[in-house]
Backbone as a printed PyTorch tensor [residue, N CA C, xyz], in Angstrom:
tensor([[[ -9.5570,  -9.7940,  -6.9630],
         [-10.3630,  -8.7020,  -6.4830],
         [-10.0980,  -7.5070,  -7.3950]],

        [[-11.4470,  -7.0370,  -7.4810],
         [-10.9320,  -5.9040,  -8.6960],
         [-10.8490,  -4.4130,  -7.5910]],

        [[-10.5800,  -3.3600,  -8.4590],
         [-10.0040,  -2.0890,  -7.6430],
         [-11.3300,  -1.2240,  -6.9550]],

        [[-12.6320,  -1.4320,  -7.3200],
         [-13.8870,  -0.9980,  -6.6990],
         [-13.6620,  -2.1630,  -5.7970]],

        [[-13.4810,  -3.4240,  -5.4760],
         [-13.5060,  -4.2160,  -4.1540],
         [-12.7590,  -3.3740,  -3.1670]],

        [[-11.3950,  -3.5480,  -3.9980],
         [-10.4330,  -3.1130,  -2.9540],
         [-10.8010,  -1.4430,  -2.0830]],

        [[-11.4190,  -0.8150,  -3.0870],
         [-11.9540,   0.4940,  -2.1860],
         [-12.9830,   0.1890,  -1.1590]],

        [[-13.4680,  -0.1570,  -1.4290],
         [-14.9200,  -0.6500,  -0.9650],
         [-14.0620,  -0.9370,   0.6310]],

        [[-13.4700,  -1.8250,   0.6440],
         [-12.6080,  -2.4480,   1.7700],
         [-12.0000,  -1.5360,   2.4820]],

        [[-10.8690,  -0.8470,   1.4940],
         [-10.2580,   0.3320,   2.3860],
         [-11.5560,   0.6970,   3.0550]],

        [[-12.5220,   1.3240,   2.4440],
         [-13.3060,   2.6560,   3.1510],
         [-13.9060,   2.0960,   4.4880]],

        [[-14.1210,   0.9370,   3.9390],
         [-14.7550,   0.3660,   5.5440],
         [-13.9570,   0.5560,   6.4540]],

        [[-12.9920,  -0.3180,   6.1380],
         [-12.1170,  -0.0700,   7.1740],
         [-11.9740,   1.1080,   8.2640]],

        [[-11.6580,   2.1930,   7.2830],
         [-11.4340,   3.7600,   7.5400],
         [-12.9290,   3.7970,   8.0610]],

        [[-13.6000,   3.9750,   8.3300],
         [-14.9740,   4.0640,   8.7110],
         [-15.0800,   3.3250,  10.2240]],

        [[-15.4420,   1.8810,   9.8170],
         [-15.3440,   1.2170,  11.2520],
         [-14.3060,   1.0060,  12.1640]],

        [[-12.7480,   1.3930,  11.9490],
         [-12.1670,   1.4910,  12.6000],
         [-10.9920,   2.5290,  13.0670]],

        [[-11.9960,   4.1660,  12.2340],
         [-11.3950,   5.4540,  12.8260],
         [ -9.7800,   5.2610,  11.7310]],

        [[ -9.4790,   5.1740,  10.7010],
         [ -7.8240,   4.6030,  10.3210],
         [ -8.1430,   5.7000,   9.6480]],

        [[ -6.8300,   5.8300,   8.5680],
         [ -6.4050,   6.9030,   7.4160],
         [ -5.6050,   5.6640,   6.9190]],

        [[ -6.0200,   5.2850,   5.7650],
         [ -5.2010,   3.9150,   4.4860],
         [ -4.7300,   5.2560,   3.9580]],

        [[ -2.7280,   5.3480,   3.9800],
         [ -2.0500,   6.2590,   3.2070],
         [ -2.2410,   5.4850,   1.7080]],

        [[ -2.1400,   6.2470,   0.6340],
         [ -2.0850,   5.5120,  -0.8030],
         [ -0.9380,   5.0990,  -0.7760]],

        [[  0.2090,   4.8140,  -0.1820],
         [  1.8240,   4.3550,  -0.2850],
         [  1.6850,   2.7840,   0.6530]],

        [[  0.5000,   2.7920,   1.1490],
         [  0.2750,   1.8840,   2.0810],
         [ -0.7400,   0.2700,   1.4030]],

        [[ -1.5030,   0.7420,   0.3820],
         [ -1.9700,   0.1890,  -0.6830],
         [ -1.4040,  -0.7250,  -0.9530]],

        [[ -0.7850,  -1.8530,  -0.8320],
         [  0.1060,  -3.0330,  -1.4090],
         [ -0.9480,  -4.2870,  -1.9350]],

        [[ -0.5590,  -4.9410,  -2.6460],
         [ -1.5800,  -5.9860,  -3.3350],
         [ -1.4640,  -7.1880,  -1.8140]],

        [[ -0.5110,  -7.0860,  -1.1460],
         [ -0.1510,  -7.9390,  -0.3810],
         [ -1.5500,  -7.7720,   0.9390]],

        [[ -1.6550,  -6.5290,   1.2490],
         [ -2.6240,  -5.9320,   2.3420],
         [ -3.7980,  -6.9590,   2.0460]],

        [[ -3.9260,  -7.5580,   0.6750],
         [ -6.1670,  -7.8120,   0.4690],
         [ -5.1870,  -9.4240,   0.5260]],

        [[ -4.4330, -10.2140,   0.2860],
         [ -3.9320, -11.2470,   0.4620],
         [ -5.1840, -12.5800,   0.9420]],

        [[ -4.7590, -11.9970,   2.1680],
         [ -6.1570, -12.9210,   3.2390],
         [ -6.5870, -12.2810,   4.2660]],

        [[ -7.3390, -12.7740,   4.8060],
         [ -8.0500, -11.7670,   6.1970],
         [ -7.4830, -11.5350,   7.1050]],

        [[ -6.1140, -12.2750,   7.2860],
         [ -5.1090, -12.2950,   8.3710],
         [ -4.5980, -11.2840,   8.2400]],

        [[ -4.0110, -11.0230,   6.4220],
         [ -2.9980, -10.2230,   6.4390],
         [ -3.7770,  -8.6370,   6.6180]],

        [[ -5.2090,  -8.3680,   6.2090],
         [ -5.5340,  -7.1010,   6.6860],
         [ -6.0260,  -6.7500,   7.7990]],

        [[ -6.3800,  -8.0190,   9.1050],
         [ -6.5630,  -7.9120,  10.1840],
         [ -4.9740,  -7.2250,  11.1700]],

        [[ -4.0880,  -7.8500,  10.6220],
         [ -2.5800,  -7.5990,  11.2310],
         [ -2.6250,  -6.1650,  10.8310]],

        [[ -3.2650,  -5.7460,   9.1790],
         [ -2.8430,  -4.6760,   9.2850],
         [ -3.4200,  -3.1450,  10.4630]],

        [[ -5.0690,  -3.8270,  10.3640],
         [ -5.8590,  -3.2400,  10.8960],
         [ -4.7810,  -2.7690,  12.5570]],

        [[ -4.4350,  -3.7490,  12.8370],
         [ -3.9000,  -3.9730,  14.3550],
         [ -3.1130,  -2.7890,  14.4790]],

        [[ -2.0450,  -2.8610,  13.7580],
         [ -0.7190,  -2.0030,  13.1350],
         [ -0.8880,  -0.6270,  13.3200]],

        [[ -2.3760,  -0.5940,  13.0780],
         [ -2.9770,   0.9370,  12.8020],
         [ -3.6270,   1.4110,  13.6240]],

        [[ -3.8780,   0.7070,  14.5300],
         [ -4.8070,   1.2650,  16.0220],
         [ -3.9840,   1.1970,  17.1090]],

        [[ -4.3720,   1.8580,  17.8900],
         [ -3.6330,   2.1120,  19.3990],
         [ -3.9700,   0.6810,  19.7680]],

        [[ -2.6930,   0.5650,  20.6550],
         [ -2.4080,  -0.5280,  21.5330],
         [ -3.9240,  -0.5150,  22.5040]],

        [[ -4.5790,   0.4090,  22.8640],
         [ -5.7220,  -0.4060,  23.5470],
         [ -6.8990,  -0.6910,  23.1430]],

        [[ -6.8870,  -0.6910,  21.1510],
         [ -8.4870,  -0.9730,  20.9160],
         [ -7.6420,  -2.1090,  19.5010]],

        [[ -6.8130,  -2.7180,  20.5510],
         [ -6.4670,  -3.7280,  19.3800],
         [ -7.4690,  -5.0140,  19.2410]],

        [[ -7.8720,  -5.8780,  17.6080],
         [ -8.9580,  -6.4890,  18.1080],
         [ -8.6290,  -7.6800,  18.2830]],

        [[ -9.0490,  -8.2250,  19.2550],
         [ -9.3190,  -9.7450,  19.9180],
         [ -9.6130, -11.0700,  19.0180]],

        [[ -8.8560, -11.8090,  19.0340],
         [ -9.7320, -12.9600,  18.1110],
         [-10.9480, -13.8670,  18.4360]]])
């Protein structure tokens, strides 16, 4: 994935799910697989709009 993907991704994120992606938070590990940025997604939202599988 090149680094316009990876924005592209953050911003959504930040968009559809209200977040702030710190730049210290950025790890190559985060775009991994969908698991690993769904966990992250989780991590980052309040315990009551965590999402469901």
């Amino acid at each position: 994935m090149d680094s316009i993907a990876t924005l592209e991704i953050v911003f959504a994120m930040e968009e559809e799910f209200g977040l702030e992606v710190e730049d210290d938070e950025l790890q190559a590990g985060l775009f991994d697989s969908v698991k690993a940025l769904s966990k992250y997604v989780e991590s980052k939202l309040p315990a009551h709009r965590a999402i469901s599988p």
